[in-house]
C-alpha positions as CSV (number, residue, x, y, z in Angstrom):
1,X,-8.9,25.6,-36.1
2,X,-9.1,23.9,-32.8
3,X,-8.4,24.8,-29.2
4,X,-10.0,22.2,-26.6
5,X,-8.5,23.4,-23.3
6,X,-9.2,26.4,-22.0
7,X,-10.2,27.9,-18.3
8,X,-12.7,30.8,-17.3
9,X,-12.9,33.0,-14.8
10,X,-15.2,29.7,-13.2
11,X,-12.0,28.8,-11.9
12,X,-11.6,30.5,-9.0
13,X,-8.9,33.2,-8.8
14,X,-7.1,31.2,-11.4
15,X,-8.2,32.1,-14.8
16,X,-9.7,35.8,-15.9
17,X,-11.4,34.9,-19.8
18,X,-15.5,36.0,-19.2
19,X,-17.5,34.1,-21.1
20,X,-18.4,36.9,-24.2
21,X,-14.7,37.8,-23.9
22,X,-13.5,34.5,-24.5
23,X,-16.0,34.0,-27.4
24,X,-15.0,37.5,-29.0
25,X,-11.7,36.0,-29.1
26,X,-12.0,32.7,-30.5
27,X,-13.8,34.2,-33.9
28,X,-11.2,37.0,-34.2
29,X,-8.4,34.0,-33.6
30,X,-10.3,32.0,-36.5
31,X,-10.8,29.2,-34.1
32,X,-14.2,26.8,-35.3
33,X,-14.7,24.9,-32.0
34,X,-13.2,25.4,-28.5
35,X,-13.9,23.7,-25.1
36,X,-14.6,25.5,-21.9
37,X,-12.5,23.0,-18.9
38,X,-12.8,24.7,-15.7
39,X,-10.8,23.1,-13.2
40,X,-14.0,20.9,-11.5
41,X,-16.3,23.3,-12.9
42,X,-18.8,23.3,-15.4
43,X,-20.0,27.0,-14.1
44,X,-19.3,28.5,-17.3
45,X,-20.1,26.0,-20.1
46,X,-23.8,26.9,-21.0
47,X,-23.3,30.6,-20.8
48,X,-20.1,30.2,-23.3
49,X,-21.6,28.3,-25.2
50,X,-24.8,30.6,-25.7
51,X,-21.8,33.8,-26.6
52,X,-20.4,31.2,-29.1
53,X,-23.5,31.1,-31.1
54,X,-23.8,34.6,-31.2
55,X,-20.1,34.5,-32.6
56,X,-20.0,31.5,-34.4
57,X,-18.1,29.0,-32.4
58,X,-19.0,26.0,-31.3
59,X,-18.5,25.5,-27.5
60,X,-17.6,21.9,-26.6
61,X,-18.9,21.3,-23.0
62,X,-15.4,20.3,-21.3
63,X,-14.0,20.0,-17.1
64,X,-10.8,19.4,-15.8
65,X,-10.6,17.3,-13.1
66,X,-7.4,17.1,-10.2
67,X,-7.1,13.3,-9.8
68,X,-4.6,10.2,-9.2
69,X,-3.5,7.3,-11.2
70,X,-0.9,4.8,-9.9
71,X,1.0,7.0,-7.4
72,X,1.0,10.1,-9.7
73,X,-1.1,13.3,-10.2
74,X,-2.6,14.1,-13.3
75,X,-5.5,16.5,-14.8
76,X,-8.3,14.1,-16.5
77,X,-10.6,16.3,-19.5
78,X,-13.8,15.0,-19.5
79,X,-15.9,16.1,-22.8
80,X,-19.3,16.0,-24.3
81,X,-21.2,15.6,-21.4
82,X,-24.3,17.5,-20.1
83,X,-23.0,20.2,-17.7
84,X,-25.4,20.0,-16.0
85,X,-25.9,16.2,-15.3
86,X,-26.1,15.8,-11.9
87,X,-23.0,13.1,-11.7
88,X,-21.0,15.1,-13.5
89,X,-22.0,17.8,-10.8
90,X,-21.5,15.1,-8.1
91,X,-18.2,14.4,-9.2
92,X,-17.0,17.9,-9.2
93,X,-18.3,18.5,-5.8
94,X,-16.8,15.8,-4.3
95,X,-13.3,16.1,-5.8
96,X,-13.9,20.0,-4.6
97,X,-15.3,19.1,-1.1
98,X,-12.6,16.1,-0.8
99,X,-9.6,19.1,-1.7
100,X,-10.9,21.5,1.4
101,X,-11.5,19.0,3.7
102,X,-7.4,17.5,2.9
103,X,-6.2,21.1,3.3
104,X,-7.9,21.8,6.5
105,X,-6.3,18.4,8.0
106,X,-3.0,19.2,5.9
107,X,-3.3,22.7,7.8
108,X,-3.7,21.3,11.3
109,X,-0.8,18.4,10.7
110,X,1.4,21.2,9.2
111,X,1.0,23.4,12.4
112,X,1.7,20.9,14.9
113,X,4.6,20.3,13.2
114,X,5.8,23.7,13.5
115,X,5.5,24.8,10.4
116,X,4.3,29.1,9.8
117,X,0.9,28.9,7.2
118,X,-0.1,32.9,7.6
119,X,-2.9,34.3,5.7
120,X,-4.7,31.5,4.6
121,X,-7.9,32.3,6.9
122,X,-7.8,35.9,5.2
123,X,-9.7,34.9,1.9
124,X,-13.6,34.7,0.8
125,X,-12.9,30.6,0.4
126,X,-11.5,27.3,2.0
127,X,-7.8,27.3,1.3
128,X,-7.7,24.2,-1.2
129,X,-4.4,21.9,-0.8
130,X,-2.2,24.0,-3.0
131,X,-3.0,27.0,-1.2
132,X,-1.3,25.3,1.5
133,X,1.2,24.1,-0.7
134,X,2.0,27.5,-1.8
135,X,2.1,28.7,1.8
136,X,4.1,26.6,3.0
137,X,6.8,27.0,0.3
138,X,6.7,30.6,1.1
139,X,7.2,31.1,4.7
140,X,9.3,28.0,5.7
141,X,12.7,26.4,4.4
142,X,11.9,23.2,2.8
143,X,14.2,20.6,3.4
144,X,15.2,18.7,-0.1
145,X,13.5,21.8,-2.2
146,X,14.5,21.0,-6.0
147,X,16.6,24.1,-7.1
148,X,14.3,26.4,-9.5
149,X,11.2,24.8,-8.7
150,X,8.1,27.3,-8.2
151,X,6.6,27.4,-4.4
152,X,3.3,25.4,-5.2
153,X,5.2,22.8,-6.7
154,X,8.0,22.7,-4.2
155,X,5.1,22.8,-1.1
156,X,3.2,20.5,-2.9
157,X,6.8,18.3,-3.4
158,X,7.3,18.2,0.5
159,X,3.2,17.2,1.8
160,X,3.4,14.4,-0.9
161,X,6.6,12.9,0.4
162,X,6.2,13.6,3.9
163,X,2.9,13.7,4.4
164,X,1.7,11.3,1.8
165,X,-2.0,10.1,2.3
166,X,-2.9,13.7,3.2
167,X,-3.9,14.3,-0.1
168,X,-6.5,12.4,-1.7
169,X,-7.6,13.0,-5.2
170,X,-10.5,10.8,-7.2
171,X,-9.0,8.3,-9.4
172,X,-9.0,8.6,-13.0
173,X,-10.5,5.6,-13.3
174,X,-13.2,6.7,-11.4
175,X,-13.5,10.2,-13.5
176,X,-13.6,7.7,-16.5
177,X,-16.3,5.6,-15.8
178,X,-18.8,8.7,-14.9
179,X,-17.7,10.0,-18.1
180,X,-18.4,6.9,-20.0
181,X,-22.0,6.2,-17.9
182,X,-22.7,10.1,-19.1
183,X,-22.3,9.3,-23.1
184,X,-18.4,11.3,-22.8
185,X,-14.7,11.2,-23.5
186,X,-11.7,11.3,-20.9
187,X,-9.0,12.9,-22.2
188,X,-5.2,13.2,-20.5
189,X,-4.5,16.5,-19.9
190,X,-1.0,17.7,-21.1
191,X,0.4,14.3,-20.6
192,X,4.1,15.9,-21.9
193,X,4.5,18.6,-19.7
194,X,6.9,18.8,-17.0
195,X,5.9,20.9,-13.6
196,X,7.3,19.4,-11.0
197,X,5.8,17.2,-8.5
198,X,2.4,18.4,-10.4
199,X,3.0,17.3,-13.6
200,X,5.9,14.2,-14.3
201,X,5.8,13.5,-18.0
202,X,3.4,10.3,-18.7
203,X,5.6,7.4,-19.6
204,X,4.8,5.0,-22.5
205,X,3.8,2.1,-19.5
206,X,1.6,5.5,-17.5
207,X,-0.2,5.8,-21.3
208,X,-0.5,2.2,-21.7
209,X,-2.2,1.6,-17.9
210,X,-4.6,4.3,-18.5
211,X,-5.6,3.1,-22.0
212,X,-6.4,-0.4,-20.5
213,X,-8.4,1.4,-17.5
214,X,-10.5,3.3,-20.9
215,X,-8.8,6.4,-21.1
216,X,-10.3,7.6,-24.7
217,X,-7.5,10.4,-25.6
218,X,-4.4,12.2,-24.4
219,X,-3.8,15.9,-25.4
220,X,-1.2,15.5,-28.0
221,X,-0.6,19.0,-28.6
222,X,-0.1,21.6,-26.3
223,X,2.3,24.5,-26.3
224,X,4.9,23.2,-24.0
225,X,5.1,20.0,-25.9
226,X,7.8,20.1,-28.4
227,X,8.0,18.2,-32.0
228,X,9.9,15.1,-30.2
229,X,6.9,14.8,-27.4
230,X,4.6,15.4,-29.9
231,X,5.6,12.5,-32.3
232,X,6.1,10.0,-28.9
233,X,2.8,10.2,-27.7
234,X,1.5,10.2,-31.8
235,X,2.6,6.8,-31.2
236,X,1.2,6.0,-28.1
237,X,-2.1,7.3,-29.4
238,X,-1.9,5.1,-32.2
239,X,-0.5,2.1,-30.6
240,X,-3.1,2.5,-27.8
241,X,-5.9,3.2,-30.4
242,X,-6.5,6.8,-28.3
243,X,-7.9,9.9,-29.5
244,X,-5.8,12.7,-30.1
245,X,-6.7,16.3,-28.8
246,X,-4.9,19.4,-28.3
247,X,-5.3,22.9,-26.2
248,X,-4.1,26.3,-25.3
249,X,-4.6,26.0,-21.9
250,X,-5.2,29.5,-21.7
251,X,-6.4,31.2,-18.5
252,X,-6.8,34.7,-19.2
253,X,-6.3,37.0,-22.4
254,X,-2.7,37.4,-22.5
255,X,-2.1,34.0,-22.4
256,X,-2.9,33.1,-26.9
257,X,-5.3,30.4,-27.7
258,X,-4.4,28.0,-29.9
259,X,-4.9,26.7,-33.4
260,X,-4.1,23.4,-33.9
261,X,-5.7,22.3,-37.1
262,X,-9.7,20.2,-37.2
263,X,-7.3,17.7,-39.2
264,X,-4.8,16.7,-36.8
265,X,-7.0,15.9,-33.7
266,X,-9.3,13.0,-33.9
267,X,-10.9,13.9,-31.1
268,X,-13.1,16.2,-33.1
269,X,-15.2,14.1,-35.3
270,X,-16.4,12.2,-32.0
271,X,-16.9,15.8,-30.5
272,X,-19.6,16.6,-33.7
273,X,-21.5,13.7,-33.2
């Protein structure tokens, strides 16, 4: 049993799972292998990894990185690459560095436009572009807000239509080719899911453009994705010759890993090599 997404408490006040804790539960869920992917974070790979031996689970080194791809967001898994190689390190600093620097112009184009943004200065961090997102959401009226969408998605709606170049993210082709210069895989995170402006369900043509740029895999299974997304992007993964992977997504210990069987996910003979 197999779960090849999940976040630690590496990514920052996001996700709560130490590294022992997470371990602990893995062997009590049964799982075999998992993957520690931080959002563009390798932080916690090494010392999960070292808990996994001592519980018998093998710790796939794993990130997941905020980018772009033809005028859409998406979250690229990178795997099987040296957490500690310095591009991989490179990479994560500049998608990290590129974030605070877009909020803090996002927070002085958002002012002068009248908009309230209280609290953000009152934190042990930058405020990163969904911070501002989220702000924003929460202490203005949004013109055009999409009925039932969450504030981060509904901020995050509103900067990327009306303020649309003030939030740059690395290209996945870019996260691709480091991955691919570092011996790894890059996977498409939840390519299914639907989150609002943060996550538009991957189209057969978005699979097919990101297979020709070398996309390796998309995460077929994930627990949002029912049997009818499941068995389209089966398809894709087979007409595009793409791995198939699957995750939890899990951020803390209420939230269940998964345990989507070694047989089903072809991504895991390339991840024993």
């Amino acid at each position: 049993m197999i779960d090849l997404h999940i976040h630690t408490n590496a990514t920052p006040h996001h996700a709560t799972w130490t590294p022992v804790a997470l371990a602990v539960a893995a062997a009590a869920r049964g799982l075999t292998m998992i993957a520690v992917t931080d959002h563009n974070t390798t932080a916690n790979v090494i010392t999960t990894a070292m808990a996994g031996m001592h519980y018998g689970v093998q710790v796939v080194s794993g990130v997941e990185i905020d980018s772009a791809f033809n005028g859409k967001l998406w979250h690229t898994l990178v795997y099987g690459v040296d957490p500690e190689a310095p591009a991989l390190l490179d990479l994560c600093a500049e998608v990290v560095n590129r974030n605070a620097a877009d909020a803090a112009q996002l927070l002085r184009d958002l002012a002068a436009a009248g908009f309230r943004l209280p609290g953000l200065s009152d934190r042990d961090r930058p405020p990163t572009v969904a911070d501002v997102a989220l702000a924003l959401a929460r202490n203005n009226d949004l013109p055009g807000r999409v009925a039932g969408e969450g504030d981060e998605e509904a901020g995050m709606r509103f900067i990327l239509t009306h303020f649309a170049a003030a939030y740059r993210p690395l290209s996945v082709d870019e996260i691709i080719s480091v991955a691919h210069d570092l011996g790894g895989l890059a996977v498409l995170a939840h390519p299914g899911r639907a989150k609002g402006i943060y996550a538009i369900p991957a189209t057969d043509d978005d699979i097919a453009a990101l297979a020709a740029a070398g996309l390796d895999g998309i995460e077929v299974y994930y627990p949002t994705h029912d049997a009818a997304t499941r068995a389209r992007l089966l398809a894709a993964a087979q007409r595009h010759n793409l791995l198939v992977s699957g995750g939890s997504d899990s951020h803390h210990p209420q939230q269940d890993l998964a345990t989507w069987p070694a047989k089903d996910l072809t991504i895991v003979a390339r991840l024993q090599r």
